[in-house]
C-alpha positions, 0 to 999 in steps of 0.5 A: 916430073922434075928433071935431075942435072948431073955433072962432073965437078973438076975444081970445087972452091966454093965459087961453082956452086956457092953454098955459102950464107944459107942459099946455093947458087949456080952463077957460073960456068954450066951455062947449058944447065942454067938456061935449062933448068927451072924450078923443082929441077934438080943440079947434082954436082958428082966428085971426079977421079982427079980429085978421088972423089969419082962417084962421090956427091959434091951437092945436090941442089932443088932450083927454087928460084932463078932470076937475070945477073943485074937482079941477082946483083942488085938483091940486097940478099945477095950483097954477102956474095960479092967477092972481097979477095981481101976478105975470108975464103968464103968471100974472097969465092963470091959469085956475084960478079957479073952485071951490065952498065946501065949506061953502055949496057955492057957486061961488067966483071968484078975482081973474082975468081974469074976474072984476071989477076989485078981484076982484068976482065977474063973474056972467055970466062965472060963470054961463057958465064953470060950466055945465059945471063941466068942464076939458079939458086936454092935454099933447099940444097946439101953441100958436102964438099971434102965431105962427099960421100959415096954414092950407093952402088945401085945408083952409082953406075949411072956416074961412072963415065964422065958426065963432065958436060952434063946429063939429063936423061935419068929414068923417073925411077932413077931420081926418085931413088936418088932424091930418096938416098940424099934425103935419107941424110935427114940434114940440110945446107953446108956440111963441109969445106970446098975440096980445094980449100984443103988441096 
């Protein structure tokens, strides 16, 4: 039975998910849930109060594919998610930032929303989005940004508190209802700009 992984989102940009270019990718940040989740899982992001958007959908995500940083750098089909700060938002929130020096073997961190101004290396940002060095990806996924819709309230109570870490342990009822629910959009991909964008 595939397992469902829901979190609280506080600042959605478009870099934690990355819905961009056809294919949703959790590369940073949530490192419990990137170490956890495998194939058929599925992530679900819900909007916080900060945001007013407390009980609304982000995204929701099936994990199709997981694979280390240095590939995930190295895919060619993910070269358009290396950021350019100097480019459009939606590479400017490239998440293709981390990859170890084939020489020294140490972790190298681009010039990213994570890392400091001028490119200086954010260790506390490293040292939690490296631990696990693992990228979860789907091309099965809705993303809806300023767009979240309520979710219904016979599903809604189960996000009512803050599940700002993380939770797992829906009852199999519970996700097929949900999983029900997000299909009924009978719709796929990027439905809408980062919340952020906008703020």
């Amino acid at each position: 039975m595939a397992k469902m992984y829901a979190y609280t989102i506080s600042r959605d940009y478009g870099f934690a998910p990355n819905p961009f270019h056809g294919v949703c990718t959790l590369c940073t940040c949530k490192p419990k849930i990137r170490k956890a989740a495998e194939v058929g899982d599925w992530v679900i992001g819900v909007g916080s109060k900060p945001m007013t958007l407390n009980e609304h959908l982000i995204y929701a995500m099936r994990v199709t594919e997981t694979m280390s940083f240095d590939l995930y750098w190295s895919d060619p089909r993910f070269a358009c998610k290396i950021p350019n700060l100097r480019g459009s938002l939606k590479q400017a929130y490239g998440d293709n930032i981390y990859h170890t020096d084939p020489n020294t073997g140490q972790w190298i961190q681009e010039d990213s929303h994570h890392s400091y101004e001028g490119g200086r290396v954010n260790r506390d940002n490293l040292n939690r989005d490296t631990k696990p060095p693992r990228v979860l990806i789907s091309d099965d996924f809705i993303y809806f940004g300023e767009n979240a819709p309520k979710i219904p309230s016979h599903l809604a109570g189960q996000f009512s508190r803050s599940i700002r870490n993380y939770k797992v342990n829906f009852s199999a009822e519970l996700v097929r209802q949900f999983i029900h629910w997000i299909r009924s959009y009978n719709t796929h991909g990027c439905c809408g700009r980062p919340v952020h964008w906008s703020a």
